[in-house]
Every structure is written in C-alpha cells, then in structure tokens.
N, C-alpha and C positions, 0 to 999 in steps of 0.2 A: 603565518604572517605576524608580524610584530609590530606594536604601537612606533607609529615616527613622530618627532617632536613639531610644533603647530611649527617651528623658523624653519625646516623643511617640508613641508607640505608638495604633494604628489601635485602633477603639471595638471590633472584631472582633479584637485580638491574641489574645485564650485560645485561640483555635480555630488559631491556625499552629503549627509544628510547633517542638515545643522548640527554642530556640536561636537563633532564625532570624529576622529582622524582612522587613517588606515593604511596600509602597508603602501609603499614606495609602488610608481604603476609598475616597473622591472618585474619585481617581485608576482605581481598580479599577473602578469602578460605571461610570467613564464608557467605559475600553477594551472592557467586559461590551457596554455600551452599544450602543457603533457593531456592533461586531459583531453585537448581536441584531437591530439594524435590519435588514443584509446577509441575515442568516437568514431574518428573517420576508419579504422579500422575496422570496427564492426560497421560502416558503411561500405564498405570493400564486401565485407561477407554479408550483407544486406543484397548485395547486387547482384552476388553470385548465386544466391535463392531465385531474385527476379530474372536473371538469366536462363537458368537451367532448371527452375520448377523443384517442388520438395521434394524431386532423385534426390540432390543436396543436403537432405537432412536423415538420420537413422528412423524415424518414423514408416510406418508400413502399414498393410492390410487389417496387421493386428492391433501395432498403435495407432491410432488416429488423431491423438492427444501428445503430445511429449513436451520437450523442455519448456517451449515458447508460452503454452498454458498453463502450468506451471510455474513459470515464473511472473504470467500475467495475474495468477492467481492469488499469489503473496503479494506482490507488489501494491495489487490495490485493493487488499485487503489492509495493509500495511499503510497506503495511505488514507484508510476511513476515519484519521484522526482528522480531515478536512473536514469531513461532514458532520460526526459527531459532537466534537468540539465547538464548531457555528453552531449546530444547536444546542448546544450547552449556554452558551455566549449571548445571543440572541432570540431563541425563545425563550427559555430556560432566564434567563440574565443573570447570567453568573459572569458579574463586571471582574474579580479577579482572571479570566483569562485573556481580558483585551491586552495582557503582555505576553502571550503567544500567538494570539488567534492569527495573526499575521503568518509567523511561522507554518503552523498548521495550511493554513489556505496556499501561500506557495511548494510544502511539501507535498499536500494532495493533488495542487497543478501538476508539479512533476511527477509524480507513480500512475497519474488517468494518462498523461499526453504520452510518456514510458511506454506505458503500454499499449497502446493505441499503435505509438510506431511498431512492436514489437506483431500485434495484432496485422499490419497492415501484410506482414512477410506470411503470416498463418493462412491468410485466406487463400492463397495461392496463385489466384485470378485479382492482382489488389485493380486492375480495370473495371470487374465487374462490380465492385464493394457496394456501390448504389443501388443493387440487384434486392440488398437485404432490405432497403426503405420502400422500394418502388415494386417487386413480387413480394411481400413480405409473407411469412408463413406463419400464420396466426397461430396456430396448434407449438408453434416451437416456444421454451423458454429463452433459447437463443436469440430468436426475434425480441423480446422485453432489453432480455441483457443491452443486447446492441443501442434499443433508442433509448433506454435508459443512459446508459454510458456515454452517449454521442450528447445527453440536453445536461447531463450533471457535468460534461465536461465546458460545454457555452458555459453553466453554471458560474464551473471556476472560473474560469476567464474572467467573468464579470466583477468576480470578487476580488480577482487578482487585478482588475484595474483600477479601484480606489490607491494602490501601493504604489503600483507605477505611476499616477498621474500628481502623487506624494510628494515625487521629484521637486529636487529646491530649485531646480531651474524650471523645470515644467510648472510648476506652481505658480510662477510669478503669473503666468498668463491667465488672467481675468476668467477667461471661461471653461480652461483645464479646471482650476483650481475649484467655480460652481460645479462644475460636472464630479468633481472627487466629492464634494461634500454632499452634495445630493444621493451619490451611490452610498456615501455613506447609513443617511440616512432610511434609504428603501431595503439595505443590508437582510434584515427579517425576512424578507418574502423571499430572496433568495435563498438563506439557510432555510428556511423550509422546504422550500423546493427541492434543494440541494440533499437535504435528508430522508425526503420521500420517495423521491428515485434513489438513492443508492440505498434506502432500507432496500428498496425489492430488487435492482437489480444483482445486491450483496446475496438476496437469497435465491433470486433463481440462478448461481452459479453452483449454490449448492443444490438446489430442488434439479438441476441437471442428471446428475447422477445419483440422486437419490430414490428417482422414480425409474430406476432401469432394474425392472422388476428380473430381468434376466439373466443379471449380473447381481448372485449373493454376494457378494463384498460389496460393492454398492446401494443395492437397495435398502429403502427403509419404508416402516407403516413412519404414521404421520399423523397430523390434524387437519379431518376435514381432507383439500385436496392439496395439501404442502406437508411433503414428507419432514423429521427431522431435522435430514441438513440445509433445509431452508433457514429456520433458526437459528441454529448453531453458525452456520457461516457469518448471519449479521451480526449476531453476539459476539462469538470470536471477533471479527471485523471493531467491531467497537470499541470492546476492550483492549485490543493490542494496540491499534491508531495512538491512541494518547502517549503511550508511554514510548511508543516511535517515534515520535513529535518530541519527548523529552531526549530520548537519547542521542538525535540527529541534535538539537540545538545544544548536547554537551558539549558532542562532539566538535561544535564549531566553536563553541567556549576554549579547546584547547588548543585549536588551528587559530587562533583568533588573538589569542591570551584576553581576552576581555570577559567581562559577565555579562551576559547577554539575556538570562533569564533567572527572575528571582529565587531562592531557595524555595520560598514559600507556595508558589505558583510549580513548581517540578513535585512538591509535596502533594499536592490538590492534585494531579493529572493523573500521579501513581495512586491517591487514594480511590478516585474515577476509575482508571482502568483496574485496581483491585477490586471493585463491587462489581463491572462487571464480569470479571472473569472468573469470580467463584458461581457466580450465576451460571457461568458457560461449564464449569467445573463440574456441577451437579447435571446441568440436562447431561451433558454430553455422556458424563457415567451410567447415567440411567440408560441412554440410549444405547451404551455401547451394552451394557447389561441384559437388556432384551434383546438385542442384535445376538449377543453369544447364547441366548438361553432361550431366546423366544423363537427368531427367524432363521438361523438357521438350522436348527433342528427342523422347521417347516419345511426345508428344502432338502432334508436328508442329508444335512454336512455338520459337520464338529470347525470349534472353534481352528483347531491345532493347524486344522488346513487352509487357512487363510493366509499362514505365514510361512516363507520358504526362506533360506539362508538369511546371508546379512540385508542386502537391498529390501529385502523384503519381511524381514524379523520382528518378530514380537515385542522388542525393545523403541520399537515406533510406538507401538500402539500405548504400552505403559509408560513410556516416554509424556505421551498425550494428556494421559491420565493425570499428571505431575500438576496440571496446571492452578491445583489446589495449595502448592506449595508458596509458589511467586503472588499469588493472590493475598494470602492468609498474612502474606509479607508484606505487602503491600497495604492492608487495612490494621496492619499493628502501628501505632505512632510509632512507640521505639523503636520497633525493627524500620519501618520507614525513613524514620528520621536518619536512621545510616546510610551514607550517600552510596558506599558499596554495595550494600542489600538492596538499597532502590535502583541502581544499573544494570547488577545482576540479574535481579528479575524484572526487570525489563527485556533484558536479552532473552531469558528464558523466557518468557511469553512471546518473545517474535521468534524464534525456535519454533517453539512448540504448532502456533499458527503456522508457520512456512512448511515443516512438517505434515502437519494436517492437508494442508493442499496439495502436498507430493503423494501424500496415499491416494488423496480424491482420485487424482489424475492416473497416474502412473499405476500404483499396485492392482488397484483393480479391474487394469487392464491386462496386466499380467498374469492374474488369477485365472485358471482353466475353467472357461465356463462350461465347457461340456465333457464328458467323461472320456472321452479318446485322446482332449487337449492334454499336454502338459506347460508347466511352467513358463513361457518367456521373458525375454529379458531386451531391456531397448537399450539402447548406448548412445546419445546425443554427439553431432559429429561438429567440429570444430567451429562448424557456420553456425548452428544452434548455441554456441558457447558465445562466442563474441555477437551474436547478434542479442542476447540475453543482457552479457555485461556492457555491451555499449551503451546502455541505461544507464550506469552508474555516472558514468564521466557527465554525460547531460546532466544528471540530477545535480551534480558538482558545478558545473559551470551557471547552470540555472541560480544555484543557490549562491554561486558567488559573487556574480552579479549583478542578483537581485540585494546581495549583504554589503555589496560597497557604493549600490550608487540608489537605493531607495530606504527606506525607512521602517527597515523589515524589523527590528527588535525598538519598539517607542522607548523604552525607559534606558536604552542604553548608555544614554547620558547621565543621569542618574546612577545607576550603577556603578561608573568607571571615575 
C-alpha cells in the first residue's frame, strides 16, 4: 500500500486516525480480497472436518496430536508477546513501549482467537466444547490450559477495546470516548491478569508432555510437581513474543512504506527478548543434558535412539541448542544495532520456538515407546494444511483493518 496525497483522499478517510493518510479503498478492498478467498478456503476444509469427523485428517490411534496442535502450539507461543509486553508496560512501566503495546495486544488477539478457531475442529465434538467447563476433569492439565486460554482471551478483548473505541468517529461520542479512557486507566489489572493466566497456562502445555513418564522423549524430572518443560515453554514463550511483535510491525513498515515503529523501541524489544532467551538458552541445555545423560540411561535407552532420518534428526535438536547465538546478538549493542542481525535473529528465535513445539508434539509421538514398536510417521492431509494456514489471511485482515481505521501505531504521525 502506498501513501496518497491528502487532495485524494479515500471515500472512507473520516474513519482513519487523525493525521494519517492511507492506500486508495481499491487498493484495500482488493488485499481484504485475496486474503478472504485464502480464509474462506480453509473454511471449506473447516466444514469438511465438521462433516466427516477426524477420518479427514492423517492423525490415528498413534497420533493423537498432529498438525492442528502444533500449529496451536507456535502460534500462541508466538503470540506471548501480548502478555509479556503489558506487563513490561504496565506493571513493570516501562513508558518506552507504549509505541508498540498496541501492536502487541492486537497481535496476541489474533494468534489466541487463531487458535481457538483452529482448536474448535481439534475437539471433534465442537457441540460438546461446554463439556470441558461444566464436567471439567480436575486431574487434567488440559482442563487449566482451557479456562486459562478461554479468560486470557476475554482478557484480550478488553484490551483490544480501548483501540477500537480510539476510533475518530467512535470517539466523538461522549460515552464511547469515557468508556476508552477509563479502560484505559484500569489497563494494570488486566495485564496482570493477562500475565498470570498465560504464565501457567504457557506452562501447562509444556508440563502436558512433560510428565508422560511413559514416553522417554517426552518425560522429564522437574521442580517440586512441574516438570521442566513447564518453564521452558513460558520462557521460550516470552522471549520469542517480543521480537515477533517486532518483525510483524517490520513487516508492515514495508507493505505500508511508512515508519510505524521507532528504531529505538525495536532495539529495547530485541534487547528483552535477548535476556530472556539466554536464560532459556542455559535451562534448556541443562535440561537437555540430563535428559541425555541422566534419564535416559534410567530407562535403558541412549541418546542416538531418539532420532530417526530427516523428520526426525538430530539437527532439530542442536538446531534448538543454537538459541545462544540469536540471544548473544541480541544483548550486543553493536551487533544489535545492525538492523539485519536484529531480523535475523529474530527469525531464528521464532524457528527455533516453532521447532521446539513440533518435537513436543510430533517426535515423541513417533518415538517406539515399547520394544516391539517401531518408528512412525504421520502426514497431515490437505484439511489439516488449509485449516492451519487459514490463520494467516485472518491475522492479515485483522491486522489490516485494525491499521487503517484505528490507532494501532500512536506515533505514526510523528514518524512520517
């Protein structure tokens, strides 16, 4: 989208945010466009799950798990830059991020709600979904996961509604405009909130597989009664969030051509997500260390056998191990200050995480957990592919939206 001059201004200018011009509506209606085709196609393979039940999908007896949780897995891992950030912002008060917080809070709308829909095709029965609130099975981590995810998502919403009611036309009305500025002000209680359910429901998707004492590639000892990847999951989670937040608002910097987010503010985020992902750097080694040298030895296996061919290769796992690198780059000013070095590893830290959650899922489900098994292998089938990527066009259309008719970057004016 390209700047137009204010003597043509789009037939919808009252509705953008003071100051601020934007692409001709043509131009909008047709990028809205493609992407809503993208969507409704994976709503086509949405239907054809709900019709014919997970026969539809490559999953079986052995998997239980496949594409869908896994991609639910990154995603909102990927979007913990909403929760962590608010509380950077607002307990924390660290006033330099109130020129992205916005950014962040509609990015982690869209990867909860994402997922949520992608969730709704996983249950298989989405009639019964109420089943998990009202029999709910206390012993399960699952159960946490769920009401956590279901009140951090109200969450968003709420936060997501000071932006929307930002609106230059919504605004003029007297009691829109008290009601934005009061949410404004109660803001804190929510990033609290918002950070205390996703601290644990971030970690009981890892404490899931982590306490499946019966499955060596998954299990882990722990602290207390939370295995490893309880931690690691919210750490991980934390540290990739920010610097997802930065590379989504590059990226609209270059669909956009405008500057939309300070240098100095994309500096702070990488320096953030570099502290914490040397932190995640060290447990994770550690744990992977005693995992190869402490627990399975316990269970009568060597390392070598946890990795079969490519899908399932050793080059995952030291891949994983890397995360020392993009970190180390990340808390160097110099190397920081290179805008390539700071993209790069950014990407390689959301690698690395999305990685991470394909082993959770996938590998060690593949893994023969008894002596007779051998190897399997799962193939996600075209419904599980487009019901995955119909996420992406939502998150587009959400974000674009939300970029031409509310007041998603404040300093944008400034900037430009």
């Amino acid at each position: 989208m390209q700047n137009v001059s204010m003597n043509a201004m789009p037939r919808d200018a009252e509705f953008f945010p003071e100051g601020v011009t934007r692409c001709s509506l043509q131009k909008f209606l047709i990028m809205m466009g493609v992407s809503l085709v993208i969507f409704l196609w994976g709503c086509y393979a949405a239907y054809c799950i709900l019709a014919v039940g997970l026969e539809g999908t490559g999953m079986n007896n052995h998997f239980a798990f496949g594409a869908w949780i896994t991609f639910d897995l990154a995603v909102i891992a990927l979007g913990a830059g909403a929760f962590f950030t608010g509380f950077l912002r607002y307990i924390l008060n660290i006033k330099e991020l109130d020129k992205i917080i916005n950014l962040t809070v509609v990015l982690g709308f869209a990867c909860y709600t994402g997922a949520l829909i992608v969730l709704v095709l996983e249950i298989g029965q989405p009639l019964r979904a109420w089943f998990v609130f009202w029999h709910a099975n206390i012993h399960s981590m699952l159960t946490e996961v769920v009401f956590c995810i279901t009140i951090y998502t109200i969450v968003l919403i709420i936060e997501y509604l000071p932006l929307i009611l930002g609106n230059r036309v919504l605004n003029r009305n007297k009691f829109l405009h008290s009601l934005g500025h009061n949410l404004h002000i109660v803001m804190p209680v929510f990033a609290g909130v918002g950070a205390f359910l996703s601290t644990f429901h971030q970690g009981s998707l890892g404490g899931i597989s982590g306490v499946m004492f019966g499955r060596a590639f998954f299990y882990r000892d722990g602290f207390f009664i939370w295995p490893w990847t309880f931690f690691l999951f919210v750490i991980s989670a934390a540290g990739s969030g920010p610097m997802f937040t930065v590379l989504i608002g590059t990226l609209m910097e270059k669909v956009t051509g405008k500057k939309l987010i300070p240098m100095e503010v994309k500096l702070l985020m990488g320096k953030i997500s570099g502290t914490i992902m040397i932190i995640y750097a060290v447990l994770n080694s550690m744990s992977a260390l005693w995992w190869a040298n402490g627990l399975l030895p316990r269970f009568g296996l060597t390392f070598s056998q946890m990795f079969h061919g490519f899908y399932f290769g050793q080059y995952i796992f030291w891949f994983e191990l890397s995360a020392f690198i993009p970190a180390i780059i990340l808390l160097t000013p110099k190397w920081r200050a290179n805008t390539t070095l700071l993209y790069l590893s950014g990407i390689w830290l959301v690698l690395i995480v999305s990685l991470n959650r394909y082993v959770q899922v996938i590998q060690g489900q593949a893994f023969p957990a008894m002596p007779f098994q051998n190897w399997e292998f799962y193939a996600p089938t075209w419904i599980e592919w487009s019901t995955c990527l119909m996420v992406v066009p939502y998150v587009v259309m959400l974000l674009g939206l939300t970029y031409r008719y509310l007041p998603l970057f404040p300093y944008e004016k400034e900037l430009n």
